[in-house]
N, CA, C and O atoms as CSV, one atom per row, in Angstrom:
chain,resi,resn,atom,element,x,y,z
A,1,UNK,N,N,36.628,-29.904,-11.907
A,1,UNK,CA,C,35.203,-29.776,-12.050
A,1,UNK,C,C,34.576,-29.649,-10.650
A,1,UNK,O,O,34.968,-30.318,-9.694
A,2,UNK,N,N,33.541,-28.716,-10.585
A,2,UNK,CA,C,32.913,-28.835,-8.833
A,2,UNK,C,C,31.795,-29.544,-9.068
A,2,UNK,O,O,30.991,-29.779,-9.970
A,3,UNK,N,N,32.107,-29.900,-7.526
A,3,UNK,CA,C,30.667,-30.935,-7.248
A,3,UNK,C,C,29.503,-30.074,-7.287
A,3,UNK,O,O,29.618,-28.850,-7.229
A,4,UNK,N,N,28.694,-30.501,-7.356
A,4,UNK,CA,C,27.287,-30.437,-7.541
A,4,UNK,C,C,27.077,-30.640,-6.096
A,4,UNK,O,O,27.616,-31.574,-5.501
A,5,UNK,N,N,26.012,-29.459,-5.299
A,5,UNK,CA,C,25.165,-29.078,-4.609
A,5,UNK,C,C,25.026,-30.360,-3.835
A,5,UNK,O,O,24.429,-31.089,-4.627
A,6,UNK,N,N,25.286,-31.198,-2.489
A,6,UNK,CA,C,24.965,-31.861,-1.698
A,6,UNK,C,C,24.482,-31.864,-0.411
A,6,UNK,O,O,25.334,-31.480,0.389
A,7,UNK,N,N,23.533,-32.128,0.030
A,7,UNK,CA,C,23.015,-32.103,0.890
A,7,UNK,C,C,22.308,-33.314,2.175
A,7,UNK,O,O,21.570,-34.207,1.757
A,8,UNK,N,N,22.492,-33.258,3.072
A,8,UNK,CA,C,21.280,-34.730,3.429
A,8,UNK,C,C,19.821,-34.417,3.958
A,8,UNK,O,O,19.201,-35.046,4.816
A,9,UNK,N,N,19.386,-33.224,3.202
A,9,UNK,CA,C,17.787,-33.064,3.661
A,9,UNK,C,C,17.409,-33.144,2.636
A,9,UNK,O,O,16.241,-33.502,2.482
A,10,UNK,N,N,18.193,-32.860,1.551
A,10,UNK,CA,C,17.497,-33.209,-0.299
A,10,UNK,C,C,18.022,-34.502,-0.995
A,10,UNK,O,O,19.191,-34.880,-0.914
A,11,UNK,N,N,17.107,-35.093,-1.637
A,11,UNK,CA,C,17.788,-35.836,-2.475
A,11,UNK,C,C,18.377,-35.379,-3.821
A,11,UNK,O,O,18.565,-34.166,-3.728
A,12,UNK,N,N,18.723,-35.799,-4.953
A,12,UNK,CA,C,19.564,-35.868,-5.724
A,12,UNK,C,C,18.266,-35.135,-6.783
A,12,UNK,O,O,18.723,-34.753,-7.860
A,13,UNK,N,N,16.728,-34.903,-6.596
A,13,UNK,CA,C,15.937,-34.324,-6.854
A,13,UNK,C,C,15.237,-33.003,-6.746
A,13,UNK,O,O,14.298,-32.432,-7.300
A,14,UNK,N,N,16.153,-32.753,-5.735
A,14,UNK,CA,C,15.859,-31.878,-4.780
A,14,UNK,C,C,14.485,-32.004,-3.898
A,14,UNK,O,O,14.084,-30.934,-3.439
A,15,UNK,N,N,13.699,-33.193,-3.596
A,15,UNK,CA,C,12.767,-33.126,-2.845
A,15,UNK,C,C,13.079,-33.516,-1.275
A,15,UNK,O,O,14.047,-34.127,-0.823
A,16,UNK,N,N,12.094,-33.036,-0.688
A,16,UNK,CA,C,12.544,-32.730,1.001
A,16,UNK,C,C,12.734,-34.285,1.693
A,16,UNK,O,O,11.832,-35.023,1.297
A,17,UNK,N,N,13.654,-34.945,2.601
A,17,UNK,CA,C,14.217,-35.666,3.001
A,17,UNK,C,C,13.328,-36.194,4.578
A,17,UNK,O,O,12.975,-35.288,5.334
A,18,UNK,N,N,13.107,-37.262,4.862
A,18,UNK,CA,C,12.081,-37.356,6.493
A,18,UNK,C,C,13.281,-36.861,7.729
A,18,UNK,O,O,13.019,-36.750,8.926
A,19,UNK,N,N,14.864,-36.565,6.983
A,19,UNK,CA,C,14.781,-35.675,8.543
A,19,UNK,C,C,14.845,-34.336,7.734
A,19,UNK,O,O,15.957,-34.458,7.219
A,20,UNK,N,N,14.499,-33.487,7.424
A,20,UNK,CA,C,13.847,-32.188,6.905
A,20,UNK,C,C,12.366,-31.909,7.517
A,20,UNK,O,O,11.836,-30.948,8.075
A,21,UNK,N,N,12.029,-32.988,7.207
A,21,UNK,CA,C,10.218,-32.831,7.509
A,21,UNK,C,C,10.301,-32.754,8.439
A,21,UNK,O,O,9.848,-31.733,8.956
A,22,UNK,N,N,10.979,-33.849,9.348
A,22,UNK,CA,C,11.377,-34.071,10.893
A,22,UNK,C,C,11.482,-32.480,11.841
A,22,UNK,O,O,10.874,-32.052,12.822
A,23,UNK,N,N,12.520,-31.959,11.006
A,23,UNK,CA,C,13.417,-31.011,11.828
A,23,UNK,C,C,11.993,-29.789,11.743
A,23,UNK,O,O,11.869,-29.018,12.695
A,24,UNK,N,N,11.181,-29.722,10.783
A,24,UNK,CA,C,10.896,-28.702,10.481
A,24,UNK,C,C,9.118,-28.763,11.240
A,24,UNK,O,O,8.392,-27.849,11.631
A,25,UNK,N,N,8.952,-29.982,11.205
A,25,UNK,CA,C,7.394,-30.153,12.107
A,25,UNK,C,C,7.451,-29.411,13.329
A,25,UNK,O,O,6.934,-28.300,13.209
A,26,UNK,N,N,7.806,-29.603,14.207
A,26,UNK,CA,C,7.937,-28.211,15.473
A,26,UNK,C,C,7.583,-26.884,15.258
A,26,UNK,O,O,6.943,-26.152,16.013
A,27,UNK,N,N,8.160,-26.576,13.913
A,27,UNK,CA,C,7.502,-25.218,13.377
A,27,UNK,C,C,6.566,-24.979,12.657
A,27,UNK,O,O,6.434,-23.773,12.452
A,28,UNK,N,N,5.798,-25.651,12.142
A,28,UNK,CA,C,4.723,-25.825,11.453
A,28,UNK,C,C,3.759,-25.290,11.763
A,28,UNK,O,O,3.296,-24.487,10.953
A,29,UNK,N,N,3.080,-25.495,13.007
A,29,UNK,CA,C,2.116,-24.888,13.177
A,29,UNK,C,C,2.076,-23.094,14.014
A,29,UNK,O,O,1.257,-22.185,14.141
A,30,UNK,N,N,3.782,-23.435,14.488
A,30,UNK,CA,C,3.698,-21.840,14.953
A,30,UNK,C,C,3.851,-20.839,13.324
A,30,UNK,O,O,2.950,-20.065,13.001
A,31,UNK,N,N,4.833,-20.990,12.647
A,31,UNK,CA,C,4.590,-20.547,11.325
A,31,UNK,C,C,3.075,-20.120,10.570
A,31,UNK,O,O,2.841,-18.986,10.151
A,32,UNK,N,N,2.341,-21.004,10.513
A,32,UNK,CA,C,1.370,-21.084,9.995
A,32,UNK,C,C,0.415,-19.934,10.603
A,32,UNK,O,O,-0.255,-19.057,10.059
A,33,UNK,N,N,0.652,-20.341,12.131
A,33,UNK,CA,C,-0.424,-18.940,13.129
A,33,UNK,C,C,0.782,-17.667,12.550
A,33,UNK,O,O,0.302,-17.058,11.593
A,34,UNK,N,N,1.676,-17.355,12.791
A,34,UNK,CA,C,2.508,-16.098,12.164
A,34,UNK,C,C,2.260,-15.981,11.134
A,34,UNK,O,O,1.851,-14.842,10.908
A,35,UNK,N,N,2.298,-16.822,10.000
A,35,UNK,CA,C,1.525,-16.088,8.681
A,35,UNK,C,C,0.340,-15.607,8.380
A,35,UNK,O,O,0.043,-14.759,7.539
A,36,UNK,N,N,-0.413,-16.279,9.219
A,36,UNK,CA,C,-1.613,-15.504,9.094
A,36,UNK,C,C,-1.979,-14.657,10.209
A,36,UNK,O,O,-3.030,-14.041,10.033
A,37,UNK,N,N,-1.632,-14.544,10.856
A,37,UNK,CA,C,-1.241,-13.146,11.404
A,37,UNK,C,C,-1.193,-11.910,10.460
A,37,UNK,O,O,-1.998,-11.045,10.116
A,38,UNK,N,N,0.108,-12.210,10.193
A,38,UNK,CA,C,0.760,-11.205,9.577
A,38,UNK,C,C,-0.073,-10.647,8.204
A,38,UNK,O,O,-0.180,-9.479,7.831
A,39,UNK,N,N,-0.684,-11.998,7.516
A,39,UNK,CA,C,-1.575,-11.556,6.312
A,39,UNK,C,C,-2.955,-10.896,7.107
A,39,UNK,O,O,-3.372,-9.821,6.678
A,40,UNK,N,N,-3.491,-11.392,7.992
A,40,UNK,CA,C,-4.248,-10.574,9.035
A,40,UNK,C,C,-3.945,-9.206,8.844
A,40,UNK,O,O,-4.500,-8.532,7.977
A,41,UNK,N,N,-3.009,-8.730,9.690
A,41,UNK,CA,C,-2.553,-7.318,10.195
A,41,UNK,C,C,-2.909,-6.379,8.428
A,41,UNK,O,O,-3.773,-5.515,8.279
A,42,UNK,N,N,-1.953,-6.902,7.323
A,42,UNK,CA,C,-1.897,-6.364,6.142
A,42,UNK,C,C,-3.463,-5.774,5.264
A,42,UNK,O,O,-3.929,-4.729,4.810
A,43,UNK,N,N,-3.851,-7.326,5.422
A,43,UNK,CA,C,-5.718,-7.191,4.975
A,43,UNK,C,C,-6.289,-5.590,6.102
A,43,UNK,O,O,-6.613,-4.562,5.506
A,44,UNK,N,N,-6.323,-5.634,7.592
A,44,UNK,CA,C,-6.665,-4.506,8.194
A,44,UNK,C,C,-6.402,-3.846,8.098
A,44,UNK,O,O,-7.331,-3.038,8.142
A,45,UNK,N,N,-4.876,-3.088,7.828
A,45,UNK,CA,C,-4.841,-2.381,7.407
A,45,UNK,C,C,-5.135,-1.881,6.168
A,45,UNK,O,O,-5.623,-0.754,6.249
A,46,UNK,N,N,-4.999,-2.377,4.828
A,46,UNK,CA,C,-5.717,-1.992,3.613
A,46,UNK,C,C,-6.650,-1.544,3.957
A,46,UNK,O,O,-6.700,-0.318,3.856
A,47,UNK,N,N,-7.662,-2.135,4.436
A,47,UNK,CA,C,-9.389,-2.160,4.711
A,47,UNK,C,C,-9.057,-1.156,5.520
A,47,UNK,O,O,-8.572,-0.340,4.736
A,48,UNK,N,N,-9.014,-0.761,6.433
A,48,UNK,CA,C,-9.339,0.576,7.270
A,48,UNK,C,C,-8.313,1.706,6.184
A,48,UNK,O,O,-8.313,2.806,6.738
A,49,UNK,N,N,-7.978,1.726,5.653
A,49,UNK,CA,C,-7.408,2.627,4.616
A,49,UNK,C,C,-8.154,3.129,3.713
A,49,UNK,O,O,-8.445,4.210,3.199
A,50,UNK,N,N,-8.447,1.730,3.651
A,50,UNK,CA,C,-10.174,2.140,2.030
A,50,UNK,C,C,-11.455,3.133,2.644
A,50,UNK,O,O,-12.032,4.148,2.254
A,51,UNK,N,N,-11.547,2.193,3.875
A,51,UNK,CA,C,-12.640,2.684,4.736
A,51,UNK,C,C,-12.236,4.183,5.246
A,51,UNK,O,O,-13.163,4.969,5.442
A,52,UNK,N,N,-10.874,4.622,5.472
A,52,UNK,CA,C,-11.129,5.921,5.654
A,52,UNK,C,C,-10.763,7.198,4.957
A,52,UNK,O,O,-10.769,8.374,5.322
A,53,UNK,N,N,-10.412,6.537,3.734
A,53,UNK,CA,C,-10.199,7.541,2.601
A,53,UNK,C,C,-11.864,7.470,1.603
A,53,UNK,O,O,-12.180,8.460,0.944
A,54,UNK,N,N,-12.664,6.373,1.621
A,54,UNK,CA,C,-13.989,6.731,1.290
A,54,UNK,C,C,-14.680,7.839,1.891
A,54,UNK,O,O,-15.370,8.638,1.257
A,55,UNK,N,N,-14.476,7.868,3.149
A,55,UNK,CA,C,-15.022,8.636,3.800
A,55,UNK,C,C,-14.967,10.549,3.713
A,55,UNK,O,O,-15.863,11.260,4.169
A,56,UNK,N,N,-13.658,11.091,2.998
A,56,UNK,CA,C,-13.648,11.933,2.784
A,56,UNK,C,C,-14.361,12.690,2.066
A,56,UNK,O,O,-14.828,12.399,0.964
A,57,UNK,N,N,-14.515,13.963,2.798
A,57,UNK,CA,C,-15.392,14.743,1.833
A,57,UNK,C,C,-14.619,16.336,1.204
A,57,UNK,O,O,-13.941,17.133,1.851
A,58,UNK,N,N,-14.926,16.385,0.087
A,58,UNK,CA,C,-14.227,17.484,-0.543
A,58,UNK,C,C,-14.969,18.589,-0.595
A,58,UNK,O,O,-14.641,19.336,-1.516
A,59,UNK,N,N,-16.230,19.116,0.350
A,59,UNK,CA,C,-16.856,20.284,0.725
A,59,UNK,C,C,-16.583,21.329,0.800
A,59,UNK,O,O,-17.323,22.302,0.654
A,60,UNK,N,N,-14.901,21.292,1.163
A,60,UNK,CA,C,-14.423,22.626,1.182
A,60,UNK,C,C,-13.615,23.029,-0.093
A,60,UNK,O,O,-13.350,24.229,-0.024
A,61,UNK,N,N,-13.163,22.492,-1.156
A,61,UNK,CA,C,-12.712,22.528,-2.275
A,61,UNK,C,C,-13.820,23.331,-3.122
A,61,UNK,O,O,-15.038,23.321,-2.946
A,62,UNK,N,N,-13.129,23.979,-4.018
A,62,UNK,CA,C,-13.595,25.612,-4.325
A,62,UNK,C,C,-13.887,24.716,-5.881
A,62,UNK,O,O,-13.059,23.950,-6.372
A,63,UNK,N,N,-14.901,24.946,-6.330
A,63,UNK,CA,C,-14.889,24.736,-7.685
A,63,UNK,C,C,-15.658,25.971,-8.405
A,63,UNK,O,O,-16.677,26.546,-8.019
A,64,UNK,N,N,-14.935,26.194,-9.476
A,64,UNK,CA,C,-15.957,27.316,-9.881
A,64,UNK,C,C,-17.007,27.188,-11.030
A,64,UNK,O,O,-16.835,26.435,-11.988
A,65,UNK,N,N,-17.958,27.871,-10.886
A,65,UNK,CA,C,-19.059,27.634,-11.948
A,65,UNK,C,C,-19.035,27.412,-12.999
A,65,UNK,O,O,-19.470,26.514,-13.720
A,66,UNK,N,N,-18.336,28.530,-13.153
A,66,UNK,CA,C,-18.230,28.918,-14.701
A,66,UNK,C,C,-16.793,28.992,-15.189
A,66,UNK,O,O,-15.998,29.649,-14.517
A,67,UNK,N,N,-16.332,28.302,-16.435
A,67,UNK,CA,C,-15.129,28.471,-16.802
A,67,UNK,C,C,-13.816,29.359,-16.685
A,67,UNK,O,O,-13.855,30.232,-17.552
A,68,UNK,N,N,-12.724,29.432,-15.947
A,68,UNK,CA,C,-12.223,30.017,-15.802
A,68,UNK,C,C,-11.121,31.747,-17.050
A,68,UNK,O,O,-10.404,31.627,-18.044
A,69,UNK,N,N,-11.465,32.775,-16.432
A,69,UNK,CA,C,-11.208,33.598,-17.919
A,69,UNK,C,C,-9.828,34.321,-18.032
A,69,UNK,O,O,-9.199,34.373,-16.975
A,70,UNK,N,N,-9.552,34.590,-18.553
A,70,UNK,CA,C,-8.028,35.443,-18.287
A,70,UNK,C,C,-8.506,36.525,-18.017
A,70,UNK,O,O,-9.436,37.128,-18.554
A,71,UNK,N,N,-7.577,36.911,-16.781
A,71,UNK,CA,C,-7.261,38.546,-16.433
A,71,UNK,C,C,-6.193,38.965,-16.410
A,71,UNK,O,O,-5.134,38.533,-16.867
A,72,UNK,N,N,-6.469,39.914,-15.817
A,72,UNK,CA,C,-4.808,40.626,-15.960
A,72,UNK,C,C,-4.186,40.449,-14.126
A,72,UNK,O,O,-4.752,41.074,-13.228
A,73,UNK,N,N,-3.125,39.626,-13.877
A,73,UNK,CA,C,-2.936,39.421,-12.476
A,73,UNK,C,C,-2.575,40.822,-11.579
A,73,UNK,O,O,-2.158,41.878,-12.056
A,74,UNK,N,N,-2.830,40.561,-10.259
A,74,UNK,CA,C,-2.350,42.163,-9.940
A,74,UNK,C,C,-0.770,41.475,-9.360
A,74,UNK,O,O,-0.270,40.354,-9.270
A,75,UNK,N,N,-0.397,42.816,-9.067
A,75,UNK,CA,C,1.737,42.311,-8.728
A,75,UNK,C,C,1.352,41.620,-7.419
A,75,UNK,O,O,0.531,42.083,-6.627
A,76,UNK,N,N,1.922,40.638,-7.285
A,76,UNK,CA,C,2.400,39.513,-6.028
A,76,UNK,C,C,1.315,38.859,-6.081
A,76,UNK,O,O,1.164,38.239,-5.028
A,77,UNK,N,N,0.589,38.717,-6.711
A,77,UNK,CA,C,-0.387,37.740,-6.230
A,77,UNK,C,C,-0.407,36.464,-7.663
A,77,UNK,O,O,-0.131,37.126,-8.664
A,78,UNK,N,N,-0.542,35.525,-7.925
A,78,UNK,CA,C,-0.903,34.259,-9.456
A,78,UNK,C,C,-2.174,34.230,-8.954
A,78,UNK,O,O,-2.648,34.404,-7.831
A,79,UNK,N,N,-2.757,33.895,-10.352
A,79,UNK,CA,C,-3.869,33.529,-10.948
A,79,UNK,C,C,-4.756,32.871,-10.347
A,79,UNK,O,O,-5.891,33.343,-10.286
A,80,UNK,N,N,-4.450,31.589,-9.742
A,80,UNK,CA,C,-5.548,30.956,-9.280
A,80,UNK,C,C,-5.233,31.143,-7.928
A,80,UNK,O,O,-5.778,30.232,-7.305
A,81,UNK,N,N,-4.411,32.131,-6.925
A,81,UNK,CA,C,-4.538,32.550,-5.710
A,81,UNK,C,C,-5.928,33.249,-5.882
A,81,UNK,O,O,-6.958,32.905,-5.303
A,82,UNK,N,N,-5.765,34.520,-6.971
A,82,UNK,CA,C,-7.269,35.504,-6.888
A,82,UNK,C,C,-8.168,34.684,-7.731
A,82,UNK,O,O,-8.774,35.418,-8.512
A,83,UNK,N,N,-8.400,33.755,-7.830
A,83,UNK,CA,C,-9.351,33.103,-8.878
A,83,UNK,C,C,-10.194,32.585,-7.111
A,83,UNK,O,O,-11.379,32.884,-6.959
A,84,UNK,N,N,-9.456,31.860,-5.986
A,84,UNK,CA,C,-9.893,31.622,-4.764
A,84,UNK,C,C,-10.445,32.492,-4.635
A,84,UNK,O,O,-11.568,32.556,-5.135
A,85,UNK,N,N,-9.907,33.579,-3.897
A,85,UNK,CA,C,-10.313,34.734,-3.511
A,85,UNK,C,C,-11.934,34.997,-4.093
A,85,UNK,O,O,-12.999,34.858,-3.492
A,86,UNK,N,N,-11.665,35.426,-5.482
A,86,UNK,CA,C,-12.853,36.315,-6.305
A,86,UNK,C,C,-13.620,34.466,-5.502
A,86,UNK,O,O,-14.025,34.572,-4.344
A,87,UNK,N,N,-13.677,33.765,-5.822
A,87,UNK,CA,C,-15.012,32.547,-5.307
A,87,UNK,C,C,-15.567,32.548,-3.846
A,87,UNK,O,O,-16.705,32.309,-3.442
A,88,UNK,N,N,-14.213,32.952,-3.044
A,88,UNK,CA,C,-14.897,33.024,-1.637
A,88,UNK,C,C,-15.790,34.015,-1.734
A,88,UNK,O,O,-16.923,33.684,-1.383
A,89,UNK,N,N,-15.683,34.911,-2.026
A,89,UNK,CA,C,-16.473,36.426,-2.107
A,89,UNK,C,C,-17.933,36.439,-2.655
A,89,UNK,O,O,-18.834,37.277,-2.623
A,90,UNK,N,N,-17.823,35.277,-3.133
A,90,UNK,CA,C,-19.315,34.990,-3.943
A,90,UNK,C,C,-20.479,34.225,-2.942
A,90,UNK,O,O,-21.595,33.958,-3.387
């Protein structure tokens, strides 16, 4: 039969042990500034992401008036290449 999981920073509960806490206080507060850091950096970036994809403008995107109709395509060219075309022209 195997033993069961032993340790001397856990007890038999698995809750944290005073030399665990011990070992681990030194890092505590540098941890703490690195995490929020790091959740820092993440939040700015989102936010300047939002902020500069709001900002776009679709001014140059062709929409056309009026419903688009079937024609007859000419050779080498598809449909909504001359569907551009015929809109710039307008």
């Amino acid at each position: 039969m195997p033993k069961p999981f032993r340790s001397t920073y856990y007890d038999e509960r698995m809750r944290a042990q005073p030399a665990l806490l011990r070992a681990r206080a030194p890092y505590l507060v540098k941890n703490t500034i690195t995490g929020a850091a790091i959740c820092a950096l993440v939040v700015g970036i989102y936010a300047y992401t939002i902020n500069v994809i709001s900002q776009d403008e679709f001014d140059d995107v062709i929409v056309p008036a009026e419903p688009i109709s079937k024609q007859t395509p000419r050779p080498g060219a598809t449909g909504s290449v001359q569907q551009a075309v015929a809109a710039r022209k307008q």
